[in-house]
N, C-alpha and C positions, 0 to 999 in steps of 0.2 A: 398573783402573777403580774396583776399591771397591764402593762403595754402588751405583751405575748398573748395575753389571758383573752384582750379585747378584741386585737387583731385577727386570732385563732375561733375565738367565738362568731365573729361576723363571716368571715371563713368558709366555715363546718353546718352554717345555718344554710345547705342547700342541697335537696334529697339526693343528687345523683354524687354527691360528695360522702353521704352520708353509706348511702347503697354499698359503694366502693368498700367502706372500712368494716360495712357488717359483714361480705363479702369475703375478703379478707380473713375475718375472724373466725368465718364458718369453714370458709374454704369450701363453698360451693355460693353458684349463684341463687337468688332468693327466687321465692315464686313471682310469677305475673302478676299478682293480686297488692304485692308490696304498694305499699304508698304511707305516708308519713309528713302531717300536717303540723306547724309548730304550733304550740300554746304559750302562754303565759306561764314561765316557773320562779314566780317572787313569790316569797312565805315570809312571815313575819314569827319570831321566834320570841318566847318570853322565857329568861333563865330564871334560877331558884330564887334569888332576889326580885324579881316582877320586874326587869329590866329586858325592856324590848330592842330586839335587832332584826335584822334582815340579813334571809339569804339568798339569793338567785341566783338559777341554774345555770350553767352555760348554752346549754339544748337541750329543750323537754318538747316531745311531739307525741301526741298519737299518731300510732303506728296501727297497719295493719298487716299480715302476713300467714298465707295460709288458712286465709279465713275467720285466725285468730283478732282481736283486738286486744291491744296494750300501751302502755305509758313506755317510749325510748329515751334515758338520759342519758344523755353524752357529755363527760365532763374531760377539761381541757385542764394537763398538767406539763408545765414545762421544768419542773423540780422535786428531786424527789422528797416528799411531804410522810414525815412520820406521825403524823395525827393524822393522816388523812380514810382511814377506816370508819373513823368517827365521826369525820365531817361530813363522809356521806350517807352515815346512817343519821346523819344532824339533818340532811337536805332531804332524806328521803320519809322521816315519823311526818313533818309535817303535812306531808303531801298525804301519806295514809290517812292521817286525824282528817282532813279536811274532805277527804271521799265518803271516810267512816259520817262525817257531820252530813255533807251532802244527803246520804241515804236518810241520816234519823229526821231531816229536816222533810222529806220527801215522804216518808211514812206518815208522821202527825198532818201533815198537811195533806195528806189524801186518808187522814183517818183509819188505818186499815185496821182489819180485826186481826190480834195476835193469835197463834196455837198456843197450845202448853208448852210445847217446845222451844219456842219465841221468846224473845227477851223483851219482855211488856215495858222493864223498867228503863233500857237504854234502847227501845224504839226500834229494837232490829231486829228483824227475823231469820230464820233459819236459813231460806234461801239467796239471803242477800249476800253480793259478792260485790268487794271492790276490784278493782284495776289492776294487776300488776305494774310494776316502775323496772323495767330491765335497764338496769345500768353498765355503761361499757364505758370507761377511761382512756382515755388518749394521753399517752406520754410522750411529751414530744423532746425530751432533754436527751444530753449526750452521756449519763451516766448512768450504768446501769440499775435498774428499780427491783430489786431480790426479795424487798422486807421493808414496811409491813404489807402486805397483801391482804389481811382477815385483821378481825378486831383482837382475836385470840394470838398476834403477832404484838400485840402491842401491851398486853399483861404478861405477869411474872410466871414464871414456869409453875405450871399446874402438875408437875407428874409427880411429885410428893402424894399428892389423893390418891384416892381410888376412881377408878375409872367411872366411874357415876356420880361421883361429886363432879368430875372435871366435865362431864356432859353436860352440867346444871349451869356453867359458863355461856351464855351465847355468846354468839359471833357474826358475825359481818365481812361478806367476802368482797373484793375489790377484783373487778375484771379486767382484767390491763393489756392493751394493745400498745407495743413499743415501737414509734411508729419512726424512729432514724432508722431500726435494726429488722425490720421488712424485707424480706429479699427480695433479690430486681428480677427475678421470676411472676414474680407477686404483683409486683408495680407495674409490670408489664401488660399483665391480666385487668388492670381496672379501666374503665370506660370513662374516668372522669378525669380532670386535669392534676388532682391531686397527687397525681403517679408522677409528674414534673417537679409540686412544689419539694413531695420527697426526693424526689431526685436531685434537686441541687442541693437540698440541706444534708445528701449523702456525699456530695463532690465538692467541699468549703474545704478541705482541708489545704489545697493550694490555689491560690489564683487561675495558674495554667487546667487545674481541674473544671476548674465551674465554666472557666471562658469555655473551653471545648463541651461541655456539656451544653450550655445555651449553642453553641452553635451547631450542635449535631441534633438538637431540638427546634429548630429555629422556627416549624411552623408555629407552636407554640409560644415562644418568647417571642416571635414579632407582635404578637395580640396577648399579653398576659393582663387578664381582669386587674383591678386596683386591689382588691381586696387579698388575692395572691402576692398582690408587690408587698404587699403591709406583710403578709405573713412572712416570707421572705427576706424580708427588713428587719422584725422584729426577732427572727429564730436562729439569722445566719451571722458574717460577721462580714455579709459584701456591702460595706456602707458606701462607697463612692457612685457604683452605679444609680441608689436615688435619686441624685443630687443629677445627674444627666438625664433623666426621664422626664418626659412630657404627654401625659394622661390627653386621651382622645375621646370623646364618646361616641360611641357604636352604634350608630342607629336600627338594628338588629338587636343589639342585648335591650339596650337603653342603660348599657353599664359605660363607666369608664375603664378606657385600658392604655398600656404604654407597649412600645418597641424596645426591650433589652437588648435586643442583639444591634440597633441603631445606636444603644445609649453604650456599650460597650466600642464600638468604633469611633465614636466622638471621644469618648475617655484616652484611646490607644492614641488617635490624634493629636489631642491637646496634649498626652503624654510626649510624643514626638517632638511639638514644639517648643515646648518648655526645656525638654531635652537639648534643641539646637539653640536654644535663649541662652540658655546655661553653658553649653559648651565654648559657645562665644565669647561670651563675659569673662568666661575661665580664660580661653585663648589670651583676651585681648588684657587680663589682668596678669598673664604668666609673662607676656611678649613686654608689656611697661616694668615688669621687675627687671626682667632680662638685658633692655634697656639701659636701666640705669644702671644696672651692675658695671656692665660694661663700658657707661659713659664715664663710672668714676674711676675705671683703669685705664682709659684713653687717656684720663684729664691727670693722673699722677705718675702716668708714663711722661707727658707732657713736662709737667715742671719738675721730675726729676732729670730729665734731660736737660734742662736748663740751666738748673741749680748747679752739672755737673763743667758744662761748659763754661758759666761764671767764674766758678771756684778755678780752674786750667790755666784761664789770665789774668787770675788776682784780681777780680774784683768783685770782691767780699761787700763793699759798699752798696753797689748795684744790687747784689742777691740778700742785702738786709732788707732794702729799700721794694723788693720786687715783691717780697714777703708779705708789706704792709699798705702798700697800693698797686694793687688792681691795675689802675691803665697804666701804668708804666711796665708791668709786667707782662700785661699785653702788647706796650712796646717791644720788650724785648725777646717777645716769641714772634714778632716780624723781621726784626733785627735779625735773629737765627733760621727765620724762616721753619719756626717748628710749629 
């Protein structure tokens, strides 16, 4: 994703951002107990060739809720992605290998005595559990995401078997939150600012849209964080307002922020000006054509009156002559007083 991907990740790294969208998704508020600490999600991957890469999460936090504990990733899509079933069953084996290692490494090192039921030879016991990884997707594009949703959207149609061959297929499901097509029901209900950023990425479709929407928000866009301007920057297509913004820092957050609805009235301004710069220029470039249009039918109104009263008493010599110099010619428009 790039620039969206980064912008959207720094974002979305802030629990009452995050509250909002599981919120959302359950369509009830969480318990009290909710809270959610980020961690570290870089895993190092090695393919069939022994070729090592790297993936990192967008947001991986332990969570807790309801007394339960678990792993929440949040992963940020601004397109829709046909391998992407796979990619997050790509992000998520490592994370299980590296729990499953945790425990075996924690068993030998505290020595413990296996049962019969215990798997003596891979170090684990019966009662061991790793973590869950609840994954929730964010789509943040303007097309709609149908397919693939499961890893079983992304192989060839299995209904030729018998329904027990096609069980022996696993799968991988993709949980997806569509988050331009949120109703403003919805947005209205969340406690955190994200209810704005979707809001203007819901009101880009004309200029007159978003300007009245910043200003029927205006508590909000007079203080919008940096990190909202970048999403905002990155997901919409209001590229002039950056370029007017001037980041302040909040001695209260200890974040920086800008004034939209300031940087929107400087834009309307210098629009103004530019406007009367131009109108000008036009004027005073229409009024000099005009001019001279003019002055070269004054100027051969001129010497065809001239030409006509020469010719009347014969002298043809005078109007050769008037032809070929200039001040004589100018004499004789005194001479006639023309």
């Amino acid at each position: 994703m790039g620039e969206p991907n980064n912008a959207l990740t720094a974002y979305m790294n802030r629990p009452d951002r995050i509250q909002s969208v599981l919120e959302c998704y359950l369509g009830q508020n969480l318990a009290q107990d909710w809270e959610c600490e980020e961690i570290r999600g870089f895993y190092t991957i090695q393919n069939s060739k022994g070729k090592l890469s790297f993936r990192q999460r967008d947001n991986l936090g332990k969570a807790c809720l309801a007394g339960f504990r678990f792993l929440l990733g949040l992963e940020n899509q601004d397109s829709v992605n046909l391998t992407y079933p796979f990619r997050l069953l790509e992000i998520d084996s490592p994370a299980y290998g590296k729990a499953i290692e945790d425990i075996q490494e924690k068993n030998q090192r505290c020595k413990v005595i296996y049962d019969k039921e215990d798997d003596f030879k891979y170090y684990y016991r019966k009662e061991d559990q790793i973590i869950p990884i609840l994954n929730l997707t964010l789509y943040w594009g303007k097309e709609n995401w149908n397919r693939p949703l499961c890893l079983r959207d992304m192989m060839e149609d299995l209904s030729p078997l018998p329904q027990k061959l096609q069980d022996l297929a696993g799968d991988y499901k993709v949980h997806l939150i569509c988050m331009r097509f949120i109703p403003n029901e919805k947005l209205a209900e969340m406690d955190s600012d994200l209810k704005y950023v979707l809001g203007i990425m819901k009101h880009t479709g004309s200029r007159k849209r978003y300007e009245n929407y910043i200003l029927e928000n205006s508590d909000f866009f007079k203080r919008v964080p940096k990190n909202a301007v970048d999403v905002i920057d990155a997901c919409t297509n209001i590229k002039d307002i950056r370029k007017s913004l001037e980041f302040v820092l909040n001695p209260a957050t200890g974040k920086k922020e800008a004034d939209v609805c300031k940087a929107l009235k400087d834009i309307k301004k210098h629009a103004k000006r530019q406007g009367i710069k131009l109108g000008l220029a036009q004027g005073m470039e229409q009024g000099l054509e005009q001019g001279i249009v003019q002055g070269l039918e004054q100027g051969t109104l001129r010497i065809n009156k001239l030409n006509q009263l020469l010719l009347a008493q014969g002298r043809q010599e005078d109007l050769l002559r008037s032809i070929t110099v200039p001040v004589f010619q100018k004499k004789l428009f005194g001479e006639y007083q023309i």
